[in-house]
N, C-alpha and C positions, 0 to 999 in steps of 0.2 A: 428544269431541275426537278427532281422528284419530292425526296423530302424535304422539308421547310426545316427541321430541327438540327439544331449544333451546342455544342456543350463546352463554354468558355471557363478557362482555369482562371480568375483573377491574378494566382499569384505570379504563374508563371507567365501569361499571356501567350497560352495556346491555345487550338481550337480545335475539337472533335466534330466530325459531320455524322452524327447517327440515321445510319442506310440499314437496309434491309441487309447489307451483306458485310457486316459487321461479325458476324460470326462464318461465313462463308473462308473452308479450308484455302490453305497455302500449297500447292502445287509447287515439287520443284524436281527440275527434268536434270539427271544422270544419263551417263552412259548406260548401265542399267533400266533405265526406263524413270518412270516419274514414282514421287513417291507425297501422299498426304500427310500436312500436316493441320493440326487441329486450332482455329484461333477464334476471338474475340476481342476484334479493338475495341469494344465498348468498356468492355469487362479491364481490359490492358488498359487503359486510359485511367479509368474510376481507381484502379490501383496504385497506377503513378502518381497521380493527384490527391490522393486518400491526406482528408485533414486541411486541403486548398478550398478556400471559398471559389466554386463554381455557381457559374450563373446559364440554367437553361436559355439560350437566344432561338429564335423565330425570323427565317427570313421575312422580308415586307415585302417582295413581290419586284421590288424593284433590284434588274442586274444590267450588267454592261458585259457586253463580250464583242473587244476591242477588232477584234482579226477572225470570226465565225460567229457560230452557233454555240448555245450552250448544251446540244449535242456532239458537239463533236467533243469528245475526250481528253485531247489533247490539249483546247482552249485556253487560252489565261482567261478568268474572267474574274469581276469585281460584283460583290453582291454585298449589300445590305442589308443585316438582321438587330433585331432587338431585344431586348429581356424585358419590354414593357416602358421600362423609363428610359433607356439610353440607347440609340442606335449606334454601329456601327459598321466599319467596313472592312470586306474578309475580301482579298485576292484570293484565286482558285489558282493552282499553280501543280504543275506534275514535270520532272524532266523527263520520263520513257513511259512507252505505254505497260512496260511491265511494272512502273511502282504507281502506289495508290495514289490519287489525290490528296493533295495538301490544299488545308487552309489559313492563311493567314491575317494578322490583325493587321492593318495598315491606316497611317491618318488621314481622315477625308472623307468626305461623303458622296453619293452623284447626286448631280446636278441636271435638271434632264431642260436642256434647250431647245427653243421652238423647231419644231418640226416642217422639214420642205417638201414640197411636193417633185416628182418628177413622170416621167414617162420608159415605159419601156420600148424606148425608139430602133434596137437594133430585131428584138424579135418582132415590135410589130411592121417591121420593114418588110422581115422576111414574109411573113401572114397577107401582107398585103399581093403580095409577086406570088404567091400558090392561090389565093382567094380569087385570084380576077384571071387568074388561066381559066377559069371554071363558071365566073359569069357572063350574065347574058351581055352588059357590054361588053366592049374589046379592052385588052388587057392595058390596065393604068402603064403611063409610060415612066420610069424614071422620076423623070421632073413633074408629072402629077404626082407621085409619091411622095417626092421632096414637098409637095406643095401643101399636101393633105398632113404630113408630118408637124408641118409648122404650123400649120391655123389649130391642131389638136394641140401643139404645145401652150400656144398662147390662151386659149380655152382651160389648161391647166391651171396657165399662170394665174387667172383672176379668181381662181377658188382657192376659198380659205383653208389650211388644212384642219382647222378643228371642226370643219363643217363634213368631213369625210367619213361617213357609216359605214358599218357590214365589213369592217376590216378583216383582214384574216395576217397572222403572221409567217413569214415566210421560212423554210424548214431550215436554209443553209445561213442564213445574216440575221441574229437577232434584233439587228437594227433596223430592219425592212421590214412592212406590212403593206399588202395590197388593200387598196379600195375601191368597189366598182363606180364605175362611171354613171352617176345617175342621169334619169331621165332631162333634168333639166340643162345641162352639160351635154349631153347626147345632142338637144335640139338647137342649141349654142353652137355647135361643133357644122352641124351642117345646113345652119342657118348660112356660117361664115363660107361653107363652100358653095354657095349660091352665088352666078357669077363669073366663077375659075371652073364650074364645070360643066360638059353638056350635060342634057335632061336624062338619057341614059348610065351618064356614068354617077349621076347624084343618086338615082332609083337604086341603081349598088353600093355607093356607098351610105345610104341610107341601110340597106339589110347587112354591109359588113360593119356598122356602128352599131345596131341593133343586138346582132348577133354575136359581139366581142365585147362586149364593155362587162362582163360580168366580173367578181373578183378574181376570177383565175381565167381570165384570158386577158390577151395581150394588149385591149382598150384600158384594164384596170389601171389604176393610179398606182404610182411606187410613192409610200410616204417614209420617207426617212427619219426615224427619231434619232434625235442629235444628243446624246448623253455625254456629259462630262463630270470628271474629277476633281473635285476642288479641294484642292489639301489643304489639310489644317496642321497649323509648327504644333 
């Protein structure tokens, strides 16, 4: 979300979101063709409200967007902003993409629960069956796949998620951020394949651990932030 600032009517319990497109014209399409018209929700708000204690809010950084991204437009999402003493929480709500977003006051605050780690196991399946067409051992079969799948899963499992750096957030689930696979993880990983695989096929996977574990490939960690709503009567 871009700007932080929103503008709360006390009396009536409404909320303004001051954006840059706040004075940006009203387009509306005829048979005739379209025609502008001239506006100011900043300005339309301060008017309706004119003589209401308002109170400038500041989001805190912290939102939830239950079903996407807080790009995508259409989102419901739940954001948290303050006036300094009192926090509160606004749902972000639009029903068409032709009316503005709305925001609303609602009770509750988030809650943000500990975080799980996971694995991206279907793309790095697929990464695996194109990587090994093209190395110098012969291509992992299936069931080394499956096998190499699960000794990385469990190498997941025993890392802490608050131990995971260099995140990066993911464009389409506000709830997702990648972490790359550090080097100590890395050596963990193919320590455990030591054993299940011949000497050839560990030399590759040795360079496809190497070479994937960054935060945008398909070694990275998926950590999922578990945000919740906790209502207040």
């Amino acid at each position: 979300m871009g700007n932080k600032k929103f503008i709360r009517c006390r009396k009536c319990d409404v909320v303004h979101h001051v954006t840059a497109f706040d004075k940006a014209p009203v387009y509306l399409l005829s048979a005739c063709g379209s025609s502008e018209t001239a506006a100011n929700d900043w300005q339309d708000f301060m008017t309706w409200h004119a003589g209401h204690r308002l109170d400038p809010l500041e989001a805190t950084g912290k939102s939830f967007f239950p079903d996407g991204a807080s790009s995508d437009p259409m989102a419901t999402g739940y954001i948290e902003a303050t006036n300094g003493n009192e926090t509160v929480l606004l749902r972000r709500v639009r029903a068409s993409i032709q009316e503005s977003l709305r925001y609303e006051l609602v009770p509750g605050r988030l809650v943000l629960r500990e975080s799980t780690l996971d694995i991206q196991e279907s793309s790095l399946r697929k990464e695996m069956k194109l990587h090994f067409l093209w190395a110098p051992a012969q291509p992992l079969s299936d069931e080394k796949i499956d096998l190499f799948v699960k000794l990385y899963r469990e190498v997941v499992s025993d890392i802490d998620p608050q131990t995971v750096r260099g995140r990066q957030d993911s464009v389409t689930d506000d709830a997702i951020a990648y972490g790359p696979l550090n080097a100590p993880a890395q050596s963990a990983l193919l320590q455990k394949c030591h054993g299940y695989f011949t000497p050839d096929e560990l030399a590759a996977l040795s360079r496809f651990i190497d070479s994937h574990g960054d935060v945008d490939n398909v070694l990275a960690i998926v950590v999922r932030r578990a945000m919740a709503i906790e209502r207040r009567m």
